[in-house]
DSSP file (Angstrom, degrees, kcal/mol; ACC not computed):
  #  RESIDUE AA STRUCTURE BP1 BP2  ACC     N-H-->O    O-->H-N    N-H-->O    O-->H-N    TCO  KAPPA ALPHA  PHI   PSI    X-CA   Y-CA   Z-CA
    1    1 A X     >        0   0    0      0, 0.0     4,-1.9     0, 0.0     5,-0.2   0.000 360.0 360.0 360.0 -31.8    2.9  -15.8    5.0
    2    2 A X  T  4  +     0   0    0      2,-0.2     0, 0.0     1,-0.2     0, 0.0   0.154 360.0  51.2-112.1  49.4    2.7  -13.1    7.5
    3    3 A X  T  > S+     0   0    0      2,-0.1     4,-3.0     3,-0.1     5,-0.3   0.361 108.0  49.7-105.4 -46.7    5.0  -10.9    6.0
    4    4 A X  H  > S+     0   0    0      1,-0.2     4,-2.0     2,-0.2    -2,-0.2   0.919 115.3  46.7 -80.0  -2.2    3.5  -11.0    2.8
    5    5 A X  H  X S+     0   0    0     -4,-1.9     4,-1.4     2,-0.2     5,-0.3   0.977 112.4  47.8 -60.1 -56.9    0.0  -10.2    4.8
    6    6 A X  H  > S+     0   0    0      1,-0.3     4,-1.2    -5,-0.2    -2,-0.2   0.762 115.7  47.1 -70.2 -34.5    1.6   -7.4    6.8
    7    7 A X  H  X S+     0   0    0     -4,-3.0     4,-1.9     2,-0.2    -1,-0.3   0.937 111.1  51.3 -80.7 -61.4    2.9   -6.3    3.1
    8    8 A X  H  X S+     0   0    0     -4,-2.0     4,-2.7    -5,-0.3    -2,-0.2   0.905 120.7  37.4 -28.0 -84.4   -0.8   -6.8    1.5
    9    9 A X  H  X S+     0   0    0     -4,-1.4     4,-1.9     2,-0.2    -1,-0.3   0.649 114.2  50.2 -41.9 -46.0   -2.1   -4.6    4.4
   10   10 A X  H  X S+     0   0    0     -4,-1.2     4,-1.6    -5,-0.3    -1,-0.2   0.998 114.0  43.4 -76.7 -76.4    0.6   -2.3    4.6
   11   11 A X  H >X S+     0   0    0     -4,-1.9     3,-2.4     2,-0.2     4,-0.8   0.933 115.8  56.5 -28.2 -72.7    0.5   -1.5    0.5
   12   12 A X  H >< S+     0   0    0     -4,-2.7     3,-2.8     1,-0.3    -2,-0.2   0.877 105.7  49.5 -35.6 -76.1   -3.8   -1.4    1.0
   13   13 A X  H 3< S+     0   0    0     -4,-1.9    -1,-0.3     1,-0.3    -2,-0.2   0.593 104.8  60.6 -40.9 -27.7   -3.5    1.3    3.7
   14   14 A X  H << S+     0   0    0     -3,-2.4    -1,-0.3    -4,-1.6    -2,-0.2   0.903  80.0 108.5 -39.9 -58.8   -1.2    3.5    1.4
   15   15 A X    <<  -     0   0    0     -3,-2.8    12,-0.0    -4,-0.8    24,-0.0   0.158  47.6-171.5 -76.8 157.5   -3.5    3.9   -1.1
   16   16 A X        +     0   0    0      2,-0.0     2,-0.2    15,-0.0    -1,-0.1  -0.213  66.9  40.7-134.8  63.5   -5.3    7.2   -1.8
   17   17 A X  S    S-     0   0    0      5,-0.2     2,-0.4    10,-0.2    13,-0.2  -0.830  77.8-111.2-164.4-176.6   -7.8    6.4   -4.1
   18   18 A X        +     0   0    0     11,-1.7     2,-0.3    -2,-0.2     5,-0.1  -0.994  35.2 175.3-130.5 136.9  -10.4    3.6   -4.9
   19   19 A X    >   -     0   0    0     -2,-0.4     3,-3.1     1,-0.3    -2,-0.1  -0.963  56.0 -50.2-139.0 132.0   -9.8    1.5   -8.0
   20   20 A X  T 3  S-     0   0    0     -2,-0.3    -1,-0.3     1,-0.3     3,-0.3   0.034 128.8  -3.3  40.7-160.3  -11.7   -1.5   -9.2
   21   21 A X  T 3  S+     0   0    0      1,-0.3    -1,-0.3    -3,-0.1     2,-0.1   0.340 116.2  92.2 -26.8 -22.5  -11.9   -3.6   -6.0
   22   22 A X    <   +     0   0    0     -3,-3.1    -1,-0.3     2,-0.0    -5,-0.2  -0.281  59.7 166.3 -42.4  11.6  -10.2   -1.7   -4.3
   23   23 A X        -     0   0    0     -3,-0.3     2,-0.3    -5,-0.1    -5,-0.1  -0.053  18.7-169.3 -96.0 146.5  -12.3    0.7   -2.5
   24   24 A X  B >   -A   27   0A   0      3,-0.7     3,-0.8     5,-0.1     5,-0.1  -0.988  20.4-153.4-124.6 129.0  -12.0    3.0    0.1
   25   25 A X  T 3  S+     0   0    0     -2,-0.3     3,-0.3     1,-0.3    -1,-0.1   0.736  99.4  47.2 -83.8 -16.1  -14.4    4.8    1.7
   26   26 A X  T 3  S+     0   0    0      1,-0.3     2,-0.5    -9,-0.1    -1,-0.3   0.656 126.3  32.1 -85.7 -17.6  -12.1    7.8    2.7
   27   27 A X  B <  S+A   24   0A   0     -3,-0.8    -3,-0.7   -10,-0.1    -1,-0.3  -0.741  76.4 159.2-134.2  94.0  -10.8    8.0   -0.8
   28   28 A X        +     0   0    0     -2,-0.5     2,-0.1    -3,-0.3    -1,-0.1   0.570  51.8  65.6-110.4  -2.5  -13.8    6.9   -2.8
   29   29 A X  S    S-     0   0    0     -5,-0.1   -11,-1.7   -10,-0.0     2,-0.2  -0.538  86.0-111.0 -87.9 174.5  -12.9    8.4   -6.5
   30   30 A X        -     0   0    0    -13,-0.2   -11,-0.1    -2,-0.1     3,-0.1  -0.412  19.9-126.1-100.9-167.0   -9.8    7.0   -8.6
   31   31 A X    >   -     0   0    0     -2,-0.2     3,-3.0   -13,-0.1     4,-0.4  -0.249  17.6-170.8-149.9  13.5   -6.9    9.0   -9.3
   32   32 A X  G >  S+     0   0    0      1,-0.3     3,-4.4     2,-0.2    -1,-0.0   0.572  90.5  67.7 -18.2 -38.0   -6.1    9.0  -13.0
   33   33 A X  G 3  S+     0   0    0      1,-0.3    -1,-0.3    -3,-0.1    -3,-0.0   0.822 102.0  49.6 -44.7 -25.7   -2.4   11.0  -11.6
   34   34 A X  G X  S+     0   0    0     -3,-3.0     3,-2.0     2,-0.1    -1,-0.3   0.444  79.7 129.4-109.9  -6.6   -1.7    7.4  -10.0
   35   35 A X  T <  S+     0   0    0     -3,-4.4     3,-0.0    -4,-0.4     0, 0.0  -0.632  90.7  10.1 -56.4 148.8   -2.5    5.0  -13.8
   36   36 A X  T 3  S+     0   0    0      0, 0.0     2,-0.6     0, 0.0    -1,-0.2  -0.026  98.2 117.7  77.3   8.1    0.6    3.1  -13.8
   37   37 A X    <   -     0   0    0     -3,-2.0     2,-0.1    21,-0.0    21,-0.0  -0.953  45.8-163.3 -91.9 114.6    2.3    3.7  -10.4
   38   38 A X        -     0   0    0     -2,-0.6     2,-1.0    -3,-0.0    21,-0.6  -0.218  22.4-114.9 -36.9 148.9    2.6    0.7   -8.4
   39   39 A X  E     -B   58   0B   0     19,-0.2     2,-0.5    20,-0.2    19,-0.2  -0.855  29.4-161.3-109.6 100.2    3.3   -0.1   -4.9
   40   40 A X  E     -B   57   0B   0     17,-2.9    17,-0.9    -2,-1.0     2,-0.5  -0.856   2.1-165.3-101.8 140.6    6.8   -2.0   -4.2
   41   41 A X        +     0   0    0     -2,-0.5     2,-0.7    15,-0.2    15,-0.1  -0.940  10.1 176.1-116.2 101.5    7.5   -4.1   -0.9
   42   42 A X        -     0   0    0     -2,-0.5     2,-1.7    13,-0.4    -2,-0.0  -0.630   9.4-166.2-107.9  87.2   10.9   -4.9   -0.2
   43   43 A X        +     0   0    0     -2,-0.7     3,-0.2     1,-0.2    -1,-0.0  -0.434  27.5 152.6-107.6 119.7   11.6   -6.6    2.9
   44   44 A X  S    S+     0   0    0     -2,-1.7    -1,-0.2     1,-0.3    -2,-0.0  -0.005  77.4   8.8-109.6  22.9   15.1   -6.8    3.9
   45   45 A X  S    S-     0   0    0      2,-0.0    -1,-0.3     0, 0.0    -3,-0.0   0.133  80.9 -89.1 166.4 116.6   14.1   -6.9    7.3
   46   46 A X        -     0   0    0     -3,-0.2     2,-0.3     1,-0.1   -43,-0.0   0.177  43.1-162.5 -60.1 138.1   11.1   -7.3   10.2
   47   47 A X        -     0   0    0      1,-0.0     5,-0.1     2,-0.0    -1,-0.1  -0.816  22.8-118.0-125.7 141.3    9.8   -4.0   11.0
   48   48 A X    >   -     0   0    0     -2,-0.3     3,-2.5     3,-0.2     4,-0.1  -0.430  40.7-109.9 -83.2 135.3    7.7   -3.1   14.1
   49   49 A X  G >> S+     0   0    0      1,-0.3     3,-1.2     2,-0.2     4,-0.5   0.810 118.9  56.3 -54.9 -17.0    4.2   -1.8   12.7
   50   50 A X  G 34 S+     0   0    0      1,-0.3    -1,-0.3     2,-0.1    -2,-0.1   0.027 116.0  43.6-101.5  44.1    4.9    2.2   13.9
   51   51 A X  G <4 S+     0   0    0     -3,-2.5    -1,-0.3    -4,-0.1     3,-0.3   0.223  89.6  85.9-143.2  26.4    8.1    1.6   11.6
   52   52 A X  T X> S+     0   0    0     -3,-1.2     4,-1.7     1,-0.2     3,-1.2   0.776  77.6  66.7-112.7 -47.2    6.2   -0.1    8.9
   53   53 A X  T 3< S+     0   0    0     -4,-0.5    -1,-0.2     1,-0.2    -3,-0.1   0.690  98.4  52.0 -38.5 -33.9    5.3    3.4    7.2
   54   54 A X  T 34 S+     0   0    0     -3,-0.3    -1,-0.2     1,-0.1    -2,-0.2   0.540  99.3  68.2 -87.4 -21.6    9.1    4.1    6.3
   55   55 A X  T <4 S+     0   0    0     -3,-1.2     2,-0.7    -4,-0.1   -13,-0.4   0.844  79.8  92.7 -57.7 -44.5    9.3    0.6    4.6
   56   56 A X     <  -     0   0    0     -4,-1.7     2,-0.4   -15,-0.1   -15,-0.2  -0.487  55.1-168.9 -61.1 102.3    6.9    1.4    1.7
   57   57 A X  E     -B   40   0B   0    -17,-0.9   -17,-2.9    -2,-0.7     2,-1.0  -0.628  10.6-151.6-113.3 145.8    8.3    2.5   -1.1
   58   58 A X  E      B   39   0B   0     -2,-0.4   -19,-0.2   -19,-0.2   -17,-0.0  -0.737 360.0 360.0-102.2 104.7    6.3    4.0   -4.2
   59   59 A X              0   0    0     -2,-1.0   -20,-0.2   -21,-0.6    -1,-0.1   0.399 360.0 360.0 -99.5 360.0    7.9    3.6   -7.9
């Protein structure tokens, strides 16, 4: 369970926009450029949080 937290978090922190529930107060408008792009988490292996950034991948 605290992978897929550290995954939750990780994906949250990405974003750079606010959508629905999502809100951020440093990116507080939505993004229309970003409908239908998604956030994938693959983890093929535990990764130290200042190497956590190179993990995320955006499809």
């Amino acid at each position: 369970m605290l992978l897929v937290a550290q995954g939750v978090t990780l994906a949250a922190l990405s974003r750079t926009e606010s959508r629905g529930g999502h809100f951020r107060e440093d990116f507080p408008d939505r993004d229309a450029a970003l409908d239908g792009v998604h956030s994938l988490l693959r983890a093929t292996a535990v990764v130290a949080p200042q190497q956590a950034s190179e993990v995320l991948i955006h499809a």
